[in-house]
N, C-alpha and C positions, 0 to 999 in steps of 0.2 A: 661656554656659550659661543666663544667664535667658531671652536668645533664642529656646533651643531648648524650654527648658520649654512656653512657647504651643501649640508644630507639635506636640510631643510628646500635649501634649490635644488639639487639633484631631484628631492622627491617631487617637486615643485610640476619642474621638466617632465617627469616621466607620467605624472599622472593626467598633464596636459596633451601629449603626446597619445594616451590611451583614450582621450575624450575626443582629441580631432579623428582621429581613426575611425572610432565609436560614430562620430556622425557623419563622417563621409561615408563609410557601409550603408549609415538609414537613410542616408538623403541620395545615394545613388540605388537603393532598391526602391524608394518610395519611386522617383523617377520612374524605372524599369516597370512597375505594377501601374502607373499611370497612362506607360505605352502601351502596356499589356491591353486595357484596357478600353486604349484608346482604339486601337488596332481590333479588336473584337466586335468593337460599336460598329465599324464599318465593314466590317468581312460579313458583320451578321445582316446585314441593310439589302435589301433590295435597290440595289444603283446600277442596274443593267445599261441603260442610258449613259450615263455620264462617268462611270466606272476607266475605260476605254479612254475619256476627252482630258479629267483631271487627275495631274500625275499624284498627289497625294492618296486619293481616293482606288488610285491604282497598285495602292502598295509602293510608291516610287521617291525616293529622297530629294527627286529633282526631275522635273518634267523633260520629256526626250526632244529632239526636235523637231518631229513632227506634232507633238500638243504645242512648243509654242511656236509651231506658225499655224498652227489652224485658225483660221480667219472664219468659221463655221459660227452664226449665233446663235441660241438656246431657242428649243422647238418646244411647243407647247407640253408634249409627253415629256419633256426633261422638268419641265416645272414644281413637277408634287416630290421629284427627288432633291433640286435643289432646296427645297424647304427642311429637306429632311439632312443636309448638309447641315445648313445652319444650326439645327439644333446637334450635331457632331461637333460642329466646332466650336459653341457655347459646351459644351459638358467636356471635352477634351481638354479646351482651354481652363476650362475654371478647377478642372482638376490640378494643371499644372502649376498653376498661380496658385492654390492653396500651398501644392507642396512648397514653391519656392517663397511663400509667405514665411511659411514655418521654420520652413532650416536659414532663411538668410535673412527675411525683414518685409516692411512695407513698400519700400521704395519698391525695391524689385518686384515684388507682387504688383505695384501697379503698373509697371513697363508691361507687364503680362496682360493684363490690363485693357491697355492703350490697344496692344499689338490684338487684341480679340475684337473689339470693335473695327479696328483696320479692317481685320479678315473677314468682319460680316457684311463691312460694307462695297469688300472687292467683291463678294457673294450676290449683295445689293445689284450692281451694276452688271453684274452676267445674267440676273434674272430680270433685270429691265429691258434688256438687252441695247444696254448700253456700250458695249463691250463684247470682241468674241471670247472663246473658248482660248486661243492662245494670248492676246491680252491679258486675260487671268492669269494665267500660268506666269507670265511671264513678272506679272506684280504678285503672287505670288512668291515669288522668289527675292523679290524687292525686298516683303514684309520681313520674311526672314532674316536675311541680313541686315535689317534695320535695329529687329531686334535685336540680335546677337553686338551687333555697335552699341545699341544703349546698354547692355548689360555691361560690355565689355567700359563702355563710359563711367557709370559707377564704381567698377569696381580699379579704376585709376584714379576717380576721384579718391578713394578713401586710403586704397594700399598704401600710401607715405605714412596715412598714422600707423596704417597696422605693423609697419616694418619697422617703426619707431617701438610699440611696444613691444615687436617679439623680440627686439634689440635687447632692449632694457633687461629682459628678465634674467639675460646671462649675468647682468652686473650685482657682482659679491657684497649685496647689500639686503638685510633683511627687509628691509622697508621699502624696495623699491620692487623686493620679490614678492613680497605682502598687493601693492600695488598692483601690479601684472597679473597677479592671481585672479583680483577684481577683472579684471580688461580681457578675460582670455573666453569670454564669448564674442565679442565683438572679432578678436582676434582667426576665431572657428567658422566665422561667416563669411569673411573673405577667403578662406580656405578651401571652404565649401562650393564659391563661386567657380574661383578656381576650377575644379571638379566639374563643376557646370558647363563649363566653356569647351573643358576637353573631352565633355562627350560626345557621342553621335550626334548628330541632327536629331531634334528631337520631331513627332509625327507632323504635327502643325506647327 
């Protein structure tokens, strides 16, 4: 019996090991087919106008510095395109919130959330013209790092327990490996995060 308690962890470890693997692959292509996609929506769009002023819409990870000092505000001909943003950034967004619903949880999915209403409402204010065209850009880049802090805030809030259990499951105890066995999604989701944080910038 004591014998087999060792293989029984060894096997434990390895089969944990092939299931984080296993879902960092599907939750980093789910990602990639989300940008694919995302990426497609506006290559295919007619945004001759505004293409040029906003750096996401330009294919650009980060607006350069002449979008954000353009002090220029939104012309009438920019208007039926800026609508057609908003619905890019609603279907981009809510693609990526599902995917991070599924592989990590609720919380994060509503950080996603949060950050998409943000973005429609910096949208709100360039087609009020409340705002110029570098303004935006410029919060813009705010949202982003905003969210990238709340992700990164959750997943400090919880890493103490999760490093609590990935502790445990080395310990030469059937019942504690029984244990761990239970707890190793919760375990997968911060892993996951993980994964999340060191990817690229994602489009929006």
């Amino acid at each position: 019996m004591l014998i087999s308690i060792p293989c029984f962890l060894i096997g434990c470890a390895h089969d944990i090991a092939l299931r984080q693997d296993s879902q960092k692959t599907a939750f980093k292509q789910a990602l990639e087919e989300n940008t694919l996609q995302c990426r497609k929506s506006i290559e295919m769009s007619k945004l001759s106008n505004t293409r040029s002023k906003i750096f996401w819409v330009a294919g650009l990870s980060e607006p350069t510095v002449a979008m954000q000092s353009d002090e220029n505000f939104i012309q009438e001909k920019d208007k039926p395109e800026i609508e057609k943003l908003h619905q890019i950034v609603e279907f981009c967004q809510n693609m990526y919130s599902k995917t991070i619903t599924s592989f990590i949880g609720d919380e994060f999915g509503e950080r996603f959330t949060n950050h998409l209403h943000s973005k429609q409402n910096n949208l709100n204010d360039l087609n009020n013209g409340l705002i110029s065209y570098g303004t935006y850009n410029r919060k813009e880049i705010e949202l982003s790092q905003q969210l990238m802090k709340d992700l990164q805030f959750l997943d400090e809030k919880y890493h103490p327990q999760v490093r609590r259990q990935s502790t445990s499951i080395s310990d030469p105890s059937f019942s504690e490996a029984a244990s761990n066995w239970k707890g190793v999604d919760s375990i997968m989701k911060f892993l996951l995060l993980d994964l999340l944080l060191s990817l690229p910038k994602l489009v929006l």
